[in-house]
MIZAFI-225995 format. One record per residue (C-alpha): y negated, x, z negated. Coordinates in steps of 0.25 Angstrom, whole numbers, plus 5000, padded with zeros to 4 digits. Each point is the difference from the previous one (the first is absolute). Example, Ala and Ser with C-alpha at 12.3 -4.5 7.8 and 13.67 -1.06 7.14 Angstrom:
SITE     c2     c1     c3
SITE   5018   5049   4969
SITE   4986   5006   5002
//
This chain:
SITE     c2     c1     c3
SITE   4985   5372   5243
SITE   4991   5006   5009
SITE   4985   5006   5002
SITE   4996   4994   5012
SITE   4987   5007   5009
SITE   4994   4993   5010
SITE   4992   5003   5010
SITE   4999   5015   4994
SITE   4992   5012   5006
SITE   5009   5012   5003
SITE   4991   5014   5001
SITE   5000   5013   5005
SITE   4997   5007   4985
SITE   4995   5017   5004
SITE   4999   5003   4984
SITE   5011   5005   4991
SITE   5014   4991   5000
SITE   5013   4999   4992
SITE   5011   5008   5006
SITE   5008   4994   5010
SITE   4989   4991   5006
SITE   4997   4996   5016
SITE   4984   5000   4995
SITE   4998   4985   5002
SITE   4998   4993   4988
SITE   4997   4986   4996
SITE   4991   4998   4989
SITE   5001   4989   4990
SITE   4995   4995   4988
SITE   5005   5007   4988
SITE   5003   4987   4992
SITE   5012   4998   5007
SITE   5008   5012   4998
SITE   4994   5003   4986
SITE   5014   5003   4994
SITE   5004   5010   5011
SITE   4996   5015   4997
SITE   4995   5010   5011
SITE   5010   5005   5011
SITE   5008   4988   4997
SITE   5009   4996   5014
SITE   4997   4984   5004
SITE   5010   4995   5009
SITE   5000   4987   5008
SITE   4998   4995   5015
SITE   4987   5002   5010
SITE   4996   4992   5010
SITE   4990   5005   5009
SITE   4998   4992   5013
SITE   5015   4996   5005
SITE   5006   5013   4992
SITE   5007   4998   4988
SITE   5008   5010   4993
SITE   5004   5004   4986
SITE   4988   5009   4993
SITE   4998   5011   4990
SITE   4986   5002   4993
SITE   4996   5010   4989
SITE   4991   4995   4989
SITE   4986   5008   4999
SITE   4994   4993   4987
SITE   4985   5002   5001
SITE   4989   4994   4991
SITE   4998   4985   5005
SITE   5008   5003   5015
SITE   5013   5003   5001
SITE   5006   5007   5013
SITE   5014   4998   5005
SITE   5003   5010   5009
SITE   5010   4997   5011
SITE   5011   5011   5001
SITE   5002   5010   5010
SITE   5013   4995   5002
SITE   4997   4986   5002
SITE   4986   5004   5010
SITE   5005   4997   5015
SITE   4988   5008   5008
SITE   4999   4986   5008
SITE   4994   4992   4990
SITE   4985   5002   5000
SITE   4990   4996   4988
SITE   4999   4986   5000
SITE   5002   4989   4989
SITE   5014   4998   4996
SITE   5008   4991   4990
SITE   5009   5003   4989
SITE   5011   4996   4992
SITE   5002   5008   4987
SITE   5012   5000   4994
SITE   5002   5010   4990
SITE   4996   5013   4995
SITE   5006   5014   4997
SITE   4996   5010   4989
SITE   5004   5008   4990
SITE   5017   4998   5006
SITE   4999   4984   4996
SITE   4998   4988   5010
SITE   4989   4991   4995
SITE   4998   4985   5007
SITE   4984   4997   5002
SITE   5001   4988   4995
SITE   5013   4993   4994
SITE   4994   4984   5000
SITE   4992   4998   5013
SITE   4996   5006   5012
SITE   4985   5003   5000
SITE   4992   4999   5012
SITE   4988   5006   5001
SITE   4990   5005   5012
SITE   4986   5007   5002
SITE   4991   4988   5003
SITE   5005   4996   4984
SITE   5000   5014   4995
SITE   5003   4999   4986
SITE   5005   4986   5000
SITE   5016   4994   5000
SITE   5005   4987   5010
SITE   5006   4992   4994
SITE   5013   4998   5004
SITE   5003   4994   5014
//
């Protein structure tokens, strides 16, 4: 199942990132990837306007915020900051794949800010 952001902010971040990052970040909550340690790969899909294409974010765990951290990879130079939607899949760290969630998709997005949809 998957870790579903709507409606979310994607910035320019200017301070210290992970390596391998474009410098826009999306941040989040950091109750929804509590089991994900820091520089952890999140893969999944982005749609921002009409554009949708397959996505790799690195994990910067923070105190009550975490930042995903689009790759350098993934950055096509004509997307502009925006807000954006997410489908997160799954998770890469330490060699081993790891689902985000194995019973339901979770739907969150910033106007609910800490709370979970339920399921639609």
């Amino acid at each position: 199942m998957a870790l579903i952001l709507e409606n979310f902010l994607i910035r320019k971040r200017d301070d210290s990132r992970p390596a391998g990052s474009s410098g826009y970040a999306v941040r989040i909550p950091s109750v929804f990837l509590f089991m994900l340690s820091d520089g952890a790969e999140v893969r999944g899909e982005m749609k921002l306007g009409n554009e949708e294409q397959e996505i790799t974010l690195i994990l910067e765990k923070a105190s009550c915020d975490d930042f995903l951290h689009i790759s350098a990879e993934d950055w096509d130079d004509t997307f502009t900051e925006g807000r954006a939607d997410f489908k997160l899949q799954e998770a890469f760290q330490t060699g081993k794949r790891t689902l985000l969630y194995e019973k339901r998709d979770v739907i969150t997005s910033p106007a609910q800010s800490c709370k979970i949809s339920p399921k639609r």
